[in-house]
N, C-alpha and C positions, 0 to 999 in steps of 0.2 A: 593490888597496889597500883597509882597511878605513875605515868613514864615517868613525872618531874620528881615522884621519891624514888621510883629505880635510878634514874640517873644521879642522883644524888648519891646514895649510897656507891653506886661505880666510882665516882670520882672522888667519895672520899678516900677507897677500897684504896685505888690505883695511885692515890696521893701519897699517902702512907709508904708503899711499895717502893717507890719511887724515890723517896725521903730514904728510904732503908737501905736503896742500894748503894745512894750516895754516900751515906754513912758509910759501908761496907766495900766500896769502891769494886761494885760487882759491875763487869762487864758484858758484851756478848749475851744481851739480855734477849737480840731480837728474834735468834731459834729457838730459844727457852719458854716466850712468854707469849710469841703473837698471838697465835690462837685463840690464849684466851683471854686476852684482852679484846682482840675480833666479841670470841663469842660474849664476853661480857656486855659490852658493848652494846651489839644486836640484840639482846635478852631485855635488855631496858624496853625496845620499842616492839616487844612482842617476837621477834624473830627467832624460829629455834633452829641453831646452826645441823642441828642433826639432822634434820629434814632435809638438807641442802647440802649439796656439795659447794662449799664454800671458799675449803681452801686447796691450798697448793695446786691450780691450776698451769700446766703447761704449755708452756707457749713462746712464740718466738720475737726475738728484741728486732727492731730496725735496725740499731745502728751495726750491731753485730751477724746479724743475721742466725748467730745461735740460742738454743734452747734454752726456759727458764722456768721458775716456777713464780707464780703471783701469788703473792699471799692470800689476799682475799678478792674472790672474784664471785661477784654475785648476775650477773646475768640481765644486761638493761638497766641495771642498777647504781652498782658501785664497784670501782676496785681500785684495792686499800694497799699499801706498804706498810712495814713496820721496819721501825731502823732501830740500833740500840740507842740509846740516853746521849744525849747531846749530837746526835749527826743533822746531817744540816736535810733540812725537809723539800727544800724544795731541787734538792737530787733526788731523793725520792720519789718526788712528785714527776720528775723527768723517767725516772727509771718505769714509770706504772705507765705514762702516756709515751716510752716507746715498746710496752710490751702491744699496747694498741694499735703500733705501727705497724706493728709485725707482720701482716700478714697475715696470722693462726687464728684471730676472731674475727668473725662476721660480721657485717656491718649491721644485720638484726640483733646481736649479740652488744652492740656498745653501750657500755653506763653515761647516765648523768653526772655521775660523779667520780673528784678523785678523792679519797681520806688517805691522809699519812701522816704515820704520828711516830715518838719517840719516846713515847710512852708520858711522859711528862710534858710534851705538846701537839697538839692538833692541829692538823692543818688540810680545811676543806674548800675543795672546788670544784664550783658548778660547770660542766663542760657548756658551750654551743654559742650562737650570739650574743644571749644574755648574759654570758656566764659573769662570776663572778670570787675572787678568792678569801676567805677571812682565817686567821691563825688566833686558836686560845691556850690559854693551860686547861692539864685534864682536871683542875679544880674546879675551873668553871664550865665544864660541861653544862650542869645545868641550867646558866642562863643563855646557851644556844639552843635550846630544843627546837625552837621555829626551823630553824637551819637542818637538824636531826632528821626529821620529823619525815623527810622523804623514807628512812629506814621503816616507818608502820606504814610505807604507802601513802602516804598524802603528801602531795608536791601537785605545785602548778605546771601546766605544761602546757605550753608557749604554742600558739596557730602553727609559726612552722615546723617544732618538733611533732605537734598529733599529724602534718599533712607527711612529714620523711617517715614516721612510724607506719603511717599508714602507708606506700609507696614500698617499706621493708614487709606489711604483712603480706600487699599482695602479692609479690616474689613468693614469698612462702608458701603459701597457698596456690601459684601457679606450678610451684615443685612438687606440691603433694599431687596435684591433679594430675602431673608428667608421670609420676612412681607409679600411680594407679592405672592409667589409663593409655600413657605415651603420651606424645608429644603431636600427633599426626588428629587428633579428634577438632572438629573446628565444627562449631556447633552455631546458628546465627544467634542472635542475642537482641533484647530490645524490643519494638513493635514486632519484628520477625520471627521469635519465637517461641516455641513449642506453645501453646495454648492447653494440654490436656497432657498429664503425664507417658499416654501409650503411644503420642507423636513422638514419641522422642526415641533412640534405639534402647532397648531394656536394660543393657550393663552402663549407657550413660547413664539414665535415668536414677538406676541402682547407687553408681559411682555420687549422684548431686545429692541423693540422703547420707550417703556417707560422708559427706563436706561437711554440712546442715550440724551433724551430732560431732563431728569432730570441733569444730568451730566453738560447739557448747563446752565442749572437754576444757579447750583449750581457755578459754576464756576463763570457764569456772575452776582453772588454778588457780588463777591470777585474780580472781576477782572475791575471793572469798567465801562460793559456795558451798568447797568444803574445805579440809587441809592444802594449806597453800602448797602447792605442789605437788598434791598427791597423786594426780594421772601421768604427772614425768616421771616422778620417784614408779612408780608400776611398770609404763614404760621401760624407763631405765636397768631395772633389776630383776622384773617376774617376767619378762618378757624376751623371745626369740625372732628373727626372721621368720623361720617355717613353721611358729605357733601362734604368732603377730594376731592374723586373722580372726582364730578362733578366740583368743583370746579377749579380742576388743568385742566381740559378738556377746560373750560373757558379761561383761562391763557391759554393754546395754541393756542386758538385761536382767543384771544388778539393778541399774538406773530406773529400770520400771517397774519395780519390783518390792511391794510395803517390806518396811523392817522386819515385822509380822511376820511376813507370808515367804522369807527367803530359809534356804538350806540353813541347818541345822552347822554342817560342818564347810559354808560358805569360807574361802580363804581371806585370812585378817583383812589385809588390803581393800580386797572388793568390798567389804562389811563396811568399812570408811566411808564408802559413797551413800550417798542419801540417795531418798525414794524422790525424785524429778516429777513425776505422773505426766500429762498433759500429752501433747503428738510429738513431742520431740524425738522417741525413742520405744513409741507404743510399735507400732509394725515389724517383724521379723525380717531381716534382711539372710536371705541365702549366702553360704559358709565363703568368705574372700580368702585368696592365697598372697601371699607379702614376701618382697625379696628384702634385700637390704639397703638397697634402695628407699623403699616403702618407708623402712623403720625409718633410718637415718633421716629422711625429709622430715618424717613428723617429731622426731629427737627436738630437730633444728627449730620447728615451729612449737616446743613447746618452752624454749630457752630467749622465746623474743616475751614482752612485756603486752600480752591484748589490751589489756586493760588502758593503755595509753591511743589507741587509734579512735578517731571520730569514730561517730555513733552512726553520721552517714554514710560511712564505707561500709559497714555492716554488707547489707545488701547488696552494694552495688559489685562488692569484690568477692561476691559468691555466684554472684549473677555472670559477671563477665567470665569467670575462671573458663566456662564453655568455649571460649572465641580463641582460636590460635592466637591472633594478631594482639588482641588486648592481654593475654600473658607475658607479650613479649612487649610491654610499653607503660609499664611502673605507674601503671594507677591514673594514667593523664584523660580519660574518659570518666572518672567522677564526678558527681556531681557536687558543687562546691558549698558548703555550707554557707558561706557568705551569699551564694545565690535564692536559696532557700530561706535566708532568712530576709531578703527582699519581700518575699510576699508575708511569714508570718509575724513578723514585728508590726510593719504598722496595722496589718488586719488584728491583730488583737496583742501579742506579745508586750509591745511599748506601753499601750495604756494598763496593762497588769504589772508591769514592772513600776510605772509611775503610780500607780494606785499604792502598790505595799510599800515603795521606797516611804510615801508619804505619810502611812499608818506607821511607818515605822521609827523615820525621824520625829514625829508628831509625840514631845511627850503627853500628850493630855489625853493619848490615844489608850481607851479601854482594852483591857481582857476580852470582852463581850465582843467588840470591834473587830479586834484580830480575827479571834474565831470566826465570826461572821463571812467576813472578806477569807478566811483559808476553805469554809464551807459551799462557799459557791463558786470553788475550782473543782470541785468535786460537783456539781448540778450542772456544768458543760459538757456537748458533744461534740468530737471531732472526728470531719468525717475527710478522707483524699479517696476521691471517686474514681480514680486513677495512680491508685499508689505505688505501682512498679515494685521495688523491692520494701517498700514502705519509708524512705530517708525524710520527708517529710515530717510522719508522724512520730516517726523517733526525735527529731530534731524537736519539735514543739511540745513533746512529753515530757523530752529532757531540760528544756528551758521551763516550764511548768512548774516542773517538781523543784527546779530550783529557787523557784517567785516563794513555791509552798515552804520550802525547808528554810527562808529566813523567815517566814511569817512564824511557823512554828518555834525555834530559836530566839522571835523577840517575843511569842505569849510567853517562852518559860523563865526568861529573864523577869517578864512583868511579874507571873507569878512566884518567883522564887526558885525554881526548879533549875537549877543551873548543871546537873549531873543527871538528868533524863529520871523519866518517871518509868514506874512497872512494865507499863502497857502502852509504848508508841504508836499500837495501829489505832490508837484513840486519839492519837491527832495526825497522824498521818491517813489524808484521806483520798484525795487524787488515786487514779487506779489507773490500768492500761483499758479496763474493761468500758473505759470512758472515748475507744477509739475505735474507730471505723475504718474499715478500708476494700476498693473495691478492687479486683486484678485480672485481666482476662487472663493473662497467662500464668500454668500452676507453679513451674519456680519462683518467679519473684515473690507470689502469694506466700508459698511456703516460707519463704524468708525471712520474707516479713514480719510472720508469727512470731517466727524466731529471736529478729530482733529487736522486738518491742519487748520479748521477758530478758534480752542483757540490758536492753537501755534500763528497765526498773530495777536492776539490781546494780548497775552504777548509781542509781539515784539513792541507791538504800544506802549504801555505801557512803556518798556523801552527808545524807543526813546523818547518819553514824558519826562519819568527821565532827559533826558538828553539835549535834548532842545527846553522845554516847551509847545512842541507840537506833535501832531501825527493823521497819517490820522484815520479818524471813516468809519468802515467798515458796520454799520447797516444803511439800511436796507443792507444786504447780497447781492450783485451783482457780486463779483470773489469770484471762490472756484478753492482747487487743482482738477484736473482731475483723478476721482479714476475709471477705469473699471471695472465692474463686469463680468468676460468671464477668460476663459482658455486662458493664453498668447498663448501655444501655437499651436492653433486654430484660432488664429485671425493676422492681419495684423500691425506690431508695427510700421512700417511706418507712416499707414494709418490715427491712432488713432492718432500721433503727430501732422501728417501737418492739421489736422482739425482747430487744435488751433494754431499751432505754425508757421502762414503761412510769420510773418513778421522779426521773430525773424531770426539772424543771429551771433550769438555765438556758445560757445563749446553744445554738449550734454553729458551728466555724466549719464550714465548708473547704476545701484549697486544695490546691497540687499541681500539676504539670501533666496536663492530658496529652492527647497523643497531637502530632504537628500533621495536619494533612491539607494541602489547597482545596481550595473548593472543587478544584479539576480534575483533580490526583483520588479521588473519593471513590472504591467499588460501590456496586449496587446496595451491599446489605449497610455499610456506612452510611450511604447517602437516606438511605429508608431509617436508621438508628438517628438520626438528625432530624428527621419531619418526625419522628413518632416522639419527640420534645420540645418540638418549636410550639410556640401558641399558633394556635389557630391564623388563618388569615395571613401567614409570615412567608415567603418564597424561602427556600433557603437555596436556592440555586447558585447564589455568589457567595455564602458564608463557606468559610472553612473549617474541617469537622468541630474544633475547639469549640464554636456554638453551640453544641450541643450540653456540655457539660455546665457551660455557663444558664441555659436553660434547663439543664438536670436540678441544678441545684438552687433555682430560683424558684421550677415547680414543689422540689421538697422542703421549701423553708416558706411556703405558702400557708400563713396562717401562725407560724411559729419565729420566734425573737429569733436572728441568725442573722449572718454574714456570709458571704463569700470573694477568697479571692484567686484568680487561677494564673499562671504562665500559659501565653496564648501568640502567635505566630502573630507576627506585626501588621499584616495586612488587616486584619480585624480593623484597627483605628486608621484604615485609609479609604479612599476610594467610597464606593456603594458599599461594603460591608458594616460601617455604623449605624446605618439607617434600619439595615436588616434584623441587626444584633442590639444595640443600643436602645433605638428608639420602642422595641416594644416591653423592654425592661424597663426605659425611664416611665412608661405608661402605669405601670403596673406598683410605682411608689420606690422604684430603688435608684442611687444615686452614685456617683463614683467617690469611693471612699478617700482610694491610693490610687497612683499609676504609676509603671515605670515607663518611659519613654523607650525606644527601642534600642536595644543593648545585643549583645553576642550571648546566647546561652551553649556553652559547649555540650554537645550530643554525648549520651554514654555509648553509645554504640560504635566501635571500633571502625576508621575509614570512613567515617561520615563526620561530616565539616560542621561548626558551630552555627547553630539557627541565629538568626535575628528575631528578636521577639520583643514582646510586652508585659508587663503584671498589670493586670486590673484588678481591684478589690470594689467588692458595691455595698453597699448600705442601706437600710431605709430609715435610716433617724437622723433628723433634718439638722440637727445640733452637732453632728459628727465635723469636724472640721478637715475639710480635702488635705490631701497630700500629695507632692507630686514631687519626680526625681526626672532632670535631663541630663543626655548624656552627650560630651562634645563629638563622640565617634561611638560606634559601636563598642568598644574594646576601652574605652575608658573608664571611669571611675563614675557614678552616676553623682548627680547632686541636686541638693535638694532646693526648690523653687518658692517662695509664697504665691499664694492662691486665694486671689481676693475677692473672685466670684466663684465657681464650682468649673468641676475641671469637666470638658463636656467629652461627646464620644470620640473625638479626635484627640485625645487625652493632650488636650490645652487648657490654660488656665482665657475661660473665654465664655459666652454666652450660651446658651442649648438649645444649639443651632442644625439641621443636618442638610448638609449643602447634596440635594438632589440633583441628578443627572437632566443639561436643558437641551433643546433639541436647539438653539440660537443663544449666543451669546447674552445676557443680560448688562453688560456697560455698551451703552452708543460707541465707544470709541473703537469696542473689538468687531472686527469681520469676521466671518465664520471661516475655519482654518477648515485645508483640506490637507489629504494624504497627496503626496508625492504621484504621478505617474507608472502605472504598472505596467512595466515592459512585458511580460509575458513568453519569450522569447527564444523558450527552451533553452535554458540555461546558456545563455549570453550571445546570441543570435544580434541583438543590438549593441552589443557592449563593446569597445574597442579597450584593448590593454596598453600598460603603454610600450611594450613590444613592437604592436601593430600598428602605433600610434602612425609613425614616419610611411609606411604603408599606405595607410588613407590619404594622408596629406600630398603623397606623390601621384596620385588619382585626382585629376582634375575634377572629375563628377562626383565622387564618391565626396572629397573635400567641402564640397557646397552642403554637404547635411549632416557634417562633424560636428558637434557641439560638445562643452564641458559635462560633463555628469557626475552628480553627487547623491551618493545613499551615504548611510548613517555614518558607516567606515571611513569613506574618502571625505566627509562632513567635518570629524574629529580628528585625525589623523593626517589631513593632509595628503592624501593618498591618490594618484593621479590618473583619472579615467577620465572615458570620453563616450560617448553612442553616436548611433545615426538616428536625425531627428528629420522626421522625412514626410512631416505634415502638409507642406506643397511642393509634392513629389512632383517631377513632370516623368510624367511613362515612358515618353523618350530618351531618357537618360539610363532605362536598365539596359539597351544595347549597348549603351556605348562605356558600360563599366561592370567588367563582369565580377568585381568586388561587390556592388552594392546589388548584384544580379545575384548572387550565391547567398548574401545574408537572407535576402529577402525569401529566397527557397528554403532556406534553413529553417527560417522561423515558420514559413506556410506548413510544412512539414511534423514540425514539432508540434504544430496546433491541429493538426487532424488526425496524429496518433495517440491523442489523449481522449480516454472517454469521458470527460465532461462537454457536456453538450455545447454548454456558452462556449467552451474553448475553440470549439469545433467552427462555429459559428464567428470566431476572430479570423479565421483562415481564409476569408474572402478581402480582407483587407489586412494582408501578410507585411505590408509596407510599415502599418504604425501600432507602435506601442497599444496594448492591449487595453489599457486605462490609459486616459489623456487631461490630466487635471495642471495641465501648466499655466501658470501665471503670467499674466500679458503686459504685468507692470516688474517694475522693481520688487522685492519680495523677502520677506523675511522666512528662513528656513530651518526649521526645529527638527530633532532626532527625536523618535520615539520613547530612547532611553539615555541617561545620562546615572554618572554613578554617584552615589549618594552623598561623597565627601566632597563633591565641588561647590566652591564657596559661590558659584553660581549657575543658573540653568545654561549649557553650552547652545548658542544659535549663532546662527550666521546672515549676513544680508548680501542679498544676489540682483545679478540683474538678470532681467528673462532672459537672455540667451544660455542660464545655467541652467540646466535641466536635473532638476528633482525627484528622487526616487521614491518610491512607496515607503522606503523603515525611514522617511521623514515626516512632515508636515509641513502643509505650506500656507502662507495669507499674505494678501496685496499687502505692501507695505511701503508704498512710494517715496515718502518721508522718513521714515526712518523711529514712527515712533511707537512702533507693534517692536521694532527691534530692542530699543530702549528701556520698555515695560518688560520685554520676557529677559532682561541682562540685569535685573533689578533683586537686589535681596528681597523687596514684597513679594515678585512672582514666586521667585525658589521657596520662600518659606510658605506661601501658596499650595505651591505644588509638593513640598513636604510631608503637609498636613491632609490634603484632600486628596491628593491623586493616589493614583496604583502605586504598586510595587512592583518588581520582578526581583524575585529573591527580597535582598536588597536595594537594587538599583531605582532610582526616578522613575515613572513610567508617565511616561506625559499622553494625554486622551479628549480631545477636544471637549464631550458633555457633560466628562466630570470636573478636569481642569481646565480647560481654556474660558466655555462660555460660561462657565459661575465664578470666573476671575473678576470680585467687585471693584472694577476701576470705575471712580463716581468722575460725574461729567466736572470737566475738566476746564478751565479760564483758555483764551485764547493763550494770552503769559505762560500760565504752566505748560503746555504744549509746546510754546519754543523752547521752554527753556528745556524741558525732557526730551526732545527730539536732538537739542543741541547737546547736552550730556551726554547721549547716547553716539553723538559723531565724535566726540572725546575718548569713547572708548575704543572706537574701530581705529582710531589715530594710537592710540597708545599700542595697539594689537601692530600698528604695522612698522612700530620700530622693530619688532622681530620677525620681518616675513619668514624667516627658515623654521619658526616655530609652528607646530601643527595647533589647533585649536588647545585639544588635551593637553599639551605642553603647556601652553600657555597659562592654563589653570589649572597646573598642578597644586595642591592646596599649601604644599611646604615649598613652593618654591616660584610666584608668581612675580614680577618684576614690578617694582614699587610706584613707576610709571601707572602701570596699568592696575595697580591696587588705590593711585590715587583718582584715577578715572571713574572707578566704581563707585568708590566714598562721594565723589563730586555729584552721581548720578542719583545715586541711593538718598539724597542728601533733597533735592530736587523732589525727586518723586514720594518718599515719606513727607515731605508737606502736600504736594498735590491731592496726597489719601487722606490730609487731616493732620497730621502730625505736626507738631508745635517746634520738633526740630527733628534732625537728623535720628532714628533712633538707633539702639546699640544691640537690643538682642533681641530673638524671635518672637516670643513671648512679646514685646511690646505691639510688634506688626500684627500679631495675630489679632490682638484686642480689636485693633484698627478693622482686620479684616473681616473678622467677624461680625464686629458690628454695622460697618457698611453693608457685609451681604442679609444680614437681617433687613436693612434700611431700602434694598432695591427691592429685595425677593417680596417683603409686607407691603 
């Protein structure tokens, strides 16, 4: 019978009843009758009260602080009140959510729902943000079934409830790993570890398959693989503390074990469980002992709802359970499925979803059609060559099989079949065994196995929802293909065409390779990175991520595919495009998507959010670019149009690659040097400003004081001085034994270092070691500057300010080298092309300064940017107590000096071309680009 005539029949059952008692003026119905009206109830949508402990749960009220019993408590679920005939419901309703306050249930333990009725009316409410409350008679049960319809398991469940479910399992989970193993095991986690099962210590190692098959127990209560609840109900009632052990050992190997081939006088229960096959539960695990402790944690984890947690926690909270730190910090090292699906939406997800939406709204859309479009999700390869615990490929299996199950859903509408046919696996075609993945280290790998067969059994699940049927995956005979090996060390071909010998669709490459600088690189890395670059390529400035992007350009050589990866942002800056880019763009591929530089939070416990990239590439010229910028790291990204192709500096811009020049290319820039290197053994020349009054009280000494500024005192404001003692007269070391003792300090310092050039400064102990001071006025740049300033930070000096090396320096007598680098074109300049450090700006004369295309310029433009630019030093000094960084604080800049920029910026975007002032990066870039095309040709 279907739920909409069971419910029916309840509500007429309970109509009648209810009519009768009124008649009969029967009271004190609600100890007489709850029960079974509960179980009536739940029996419509499948649920059988027996299996469950359902009622009279105890427990404690807030407002009283004493003890109670809840009528119907189901567990993540629901819980119910029953009042007798005519009491008012929404006391009720208070009485069920202060038994919630109580304290006595778990916050894994809390329902979505409250029901309370009076027999003759109902009254249901959704708990959490969305919630929501509706009241019926029990006559009309049956036209709420939607509302119901959470009792057979099917309800939506809202991004923030699956991230707090998920945030409750891994608590749970970090208590079972406490029960087994203590609290004191801290294991590294991530790139760091274990690579081979025997690295790891034997009773850990033991302890992480026992997570692995508990995880499966736990899920396959709640998910339908066999009797809902049947490993709690076992738990619960066959089971002891001091037999716990043996017991679940049993149960395993129940689990692997044909219906066929088990005992004769196997006990009822275990006989319940199906034969699982595959590695989940094949290996003998040696005899475990369990306190109660043990039990009680896994009680508690078997009383939360798995079936409600993303797909991409699977992994990542079996993975982490290892790491002291990350047990104790609720899940905040996940990886976010919003971030995961950054790369697999527009790399293929979007255009599958806009393909079936459109076969689907399309009535004139064929039977033949659908099938067609559902048969070639099934002729794709998906491969993450790096898939960690595998969250990736669950995440794009499960979006997949969703595209699949409305396609199937509108063929059986088209055909008639509206209650499912014999044989679902005849239109369910999609498989896991359509999925790849490579892992150097063997937990995640295992995991992943893992949860690639719960992700396909939510998915059956949901086609079920939807019509009426779905293939059964037990005993286990397809699973995704997880490697255990170093991608790159082994043959990505090779591993494909093993399984994938028939198939004939795209292949989709993706994932999140490891983060490593080009500097940061060991030996066998750096040789795993040349043994994939094409020929003829340095990879000496790429960062390992190159590698994978070349992985999977070699393996998709010759074959329809895509790839797209999360990649450390320095890729799209600096000398790394030319490296990485340009021998891809040779070879026919094109950038599909990009995401601009964003925060990717690390899973690894104590390690800080990367800055990174997505790139996706292409070779089919029709693909129309995508691009997403973001106003800060940590913001919300957004989406751009792209009206020429997005190039390696993932701008919407020409395909360009600005090469490193040894002199400046616009006439108007000088070639910039480094600041003066004192040398000095650690500050031999440097006055503090302690000493300061010291020097100045020294008539000799005073004659060779000068200001001096490195990067710090640049930005900050910070007040130093040196001795600059380039026309020293030798007669003034007698007569000051201040400037007598620096000078030995420093000859000193330079002859007990074994570098030879140092040694070799010691014959002229008096002057700075490097001597690159400017003999004019001079403009003065920091090496580094932090990424959120709304402009590059510089300053203008006149030569008696002596310039350290973490600066840069260039003649700048006029004032309009100052002007150009205070300019939004430089900064979003130096955005695009220069280094990084971490995050931060890294300004670099060959790459940013002399390939900064400023075109020659009208005598006019020149004053009027040189005078723009004394507009800004004017606005900077109505606040001399402000240090430079103050000044440009990004939230907090004084409107003075925000109008001096716009005045400047305004000025110099015509001097580049620009028809007016312009307003966002992206405009400048065009400009930029296309000039430096126009000098460099």
């Amino acid at each position: 019978m279907t739920v909409t005539t069971e419910l029916r029949s309840f509500a007429h059952f309970w109509s009648e009843q209810v009519q009768r008692w009124r008649e009969e003026d029967t009271r004190h119905t609600e100890k007489s009758y709850a029960q079974q009206f509960w179980s009536d109830l739940l029996r419509c949508f499948g649920v059988i009260p027996e299996r469950i402990d359902l009622f009279e749960r105890d427990a404690h009220r807030a407002t009283t602080g004493r003890s109670g019993y809840i009528d119907l408590f189901w567990t993540g679920v629901v819980i119910g009140e029953a009042k007798s005939l005519g009491k008012d419901l929404d006391l009720a309703e208070k009485q069920a959510l202060d038994y919630l306050s109580g304290g006595s249930i778990g916050q894994h333990e809390f329902p979505k729902f409250v029901l309370v009725s009076d027999f003759a009316n109902i009254q249901l409410t959704r708990l959490g943000d969305e919630g929501w409350t509706i009241r019926f008679g029990v006559e009309e049960a049956p036209d709420y079934i939607d509302q119901l319809m959470f009792l057979a398991g099917r309800e939506e469940v809202t991004k923030k409830e699956e991230e707090e479910a998920s945030i409750h399992a891994s608590n749970l989970m970090a208590d079972l790993f406490r029960a087994m193993l203590g609290d004191e095991i801290d294991e590294p986690v991530g790139d760091e570890a274990a690579i081979n099962p025997e690295d790891e210590e034997e009773r850990l190692q033991r302890t992480s398959v026992w997570m692995t098959r508990l995880l499966f127990l736990l899920f396959g209560d709640d998910a339908g693989l066999w009797e809902e609840d049947l490993f709690y109900r076992y738990l619960l009632f066959e089971t002891r503390p001091e037999t716990l052990g043996a017991q679940l050992n049993s149960l395993f190997q129940t689990l692997n074990t044909p219906e066929d081939r088990r005992p004769s006088r196997l006990p009822e229960t275990l006989a319940k469980f199906p034969y699982v096959n595959g590695s989940v539960f094949a290996d003998h695990l040696p005899q475990e002992f369990f306190d109660d402790e043990m039990r009680e944690a896994l009680l508690a984890a078997c009383r939360f709802h798995w079936t409600r947690i993303s797909p991409a926690v699977f992994g990542s909270m079996f993975q982490l359970v290892k790491s002291k730190e990350a047990r104790r910090t609720d899940g905040e090292h996940y990886t976010s499925e919003k971030n995961i699906l950054k790369v697999l939406e527009p790399l293929f997800l979007d255009e599958l979803r806009e393909q079936a939406a459109r076969l689907i709204r399309n009535k004139s859309t064929s039977a033949t059609q659908l099938r067609k479009f559902r048969d070639s999700l099934a002729e794709m390869t998906f491969l993450d060559p790096a898939c960690g615990c595998g969250n990736f490929l669950v995440i794009a299996y499960r979006e997949l099989r969703t595209i699949e199950t409305n396609i199937i859903t509108a063929l059986r509408k088209k055909e008639g079949q509206r209650t499912g046919s014999l044989d679902v696996s005849l239109d369910q075609k999609l498989t896991i065994d359509q999925f790849h993945g490579f892992e150097i280290n063997w937990w995640p790998a295992k995991i992943a196995e893992t949860a690639m067969f719960l992700v396909d059994h939510q998915a059956n699940r949901e086609l079920a929802d939807a019509i009426g049927d779905a293939p059964d995956r037990l005993p286990i005979e397809i699973t995704a293909h997880i490697h255990h090996s170093n991608a790159l060390e082994m043959s990505w071909n090779e591993k494909l065409q093993r399984s994938n010998t028939t198939r004939t669709g795209k292949t989709y490459v993706f994932g999140n390779p490891p983060f490593i600088g080009a500097r940061l690189m060991d030996g066998s890395q750096k040789e795993g990175l040349k043994h994939v670059a094409p020929e003829k390529v340095s990879v000496n400035d790429l960062d390992y991520v190159a590698a994978w992007f070349f992985g999977a350009a070699n393996l998709l050589e010759g074959k329809d595919g895509e790839l797209a990866f999360v990649a450390t942002n320095s890729i799209s800056h600096g000398v790394q495009p030319i490296g990485l880019f340009k021998p891809l763009f040779n070879k026919g591929w094109r950038i599909k998507l990009a995401h601009q530089t964003f925060a990717w939070d690390s899973e690894a416990p104590g390690k800080a959010s990367v800055h990174c990239v997505i790139v996706g590439l292409t070779r089919e010229a029709s693909s129309r670019p995508r691009l997403w910028t973001y106003e800060s790291p940590r913001s919300d990204g957004v989406e751009v149009p792209v009206d020429n192709e997005i190039n390696g500096y993932l701008v919407n811009g020409p395909r360009v690659f600005v090469k490193p020049q040894s002199k400046p290319i616009s006439l108007h820039l000088p070639k910039v040097n480094f600041g003066s290197m004192a040398n000095d053994g650690k500050g031999g020349f440097k006055i503090s400003p302690k000493d300061y009054d010291l020097f100045m009280a020294d008539p000799v000494a005073k004659k060779y004081v000068r200001p001096f500024v490195g990067a710090q005192e640049l930005l900050h404001d910070e007040k130093r001085w040196c001795l600059w003692m380039v026309d020293l007269d030798p007669a003034d070391l007698a007569k000051s034994s201040l400037v007598r003792s620096r000078i030995e300090w420093v000859k000193a310092a330079r002859l007990k270092t074994t570098r030879a050039a140092t040694n070799k400064l010691a014959a002229t102990p008096h002057l700075f070691g490097e001597i690159r001071q400017p003999e004019t006025p001079y403009v003065c740049i920091p090496r580094h500057v932090q990424e959120d300033r709304p402009y590059f930070l510089t300053q203008h000096f006149d030569a008696e300010v002596i310039a350290g090396d973490a600066n840069f320096t260039a003649d700048d007598p006029d004032g309009l080298l100052f002007a150009l680098i205070s300019s939004s074109m430089f900064i979003t300049w130096q955005r695009t092309v220069g280094g990084r450090l971490e995050s931060r700006l890294r300004f670099a004369g060959k790459v940013t300064w002399n390939t900064f295309p400023v075109p020659a310029f009208s005598h006019d433009d020149q004053e009027a940017i040189t005078k723009a630019g004394r507009a800004v030093l004017k606005a900077r000094a109505i606040h001399p107590e402000r240090s430079l960084a103050n000044q440009y604080n990004p939230l907090a800049m004084d409107p003075a000096l925000v109008r001096a920029h716009d005045a400047l910026d305004r000025v110099v975007d015509k001097a580049f071309g620009a028809p007016r002032k312009l307003t966002i990066e992206e405009q400048r870039l065009e400009i930029l680009f296309t000039r430096y095309s126009e000098m460099t040709n």
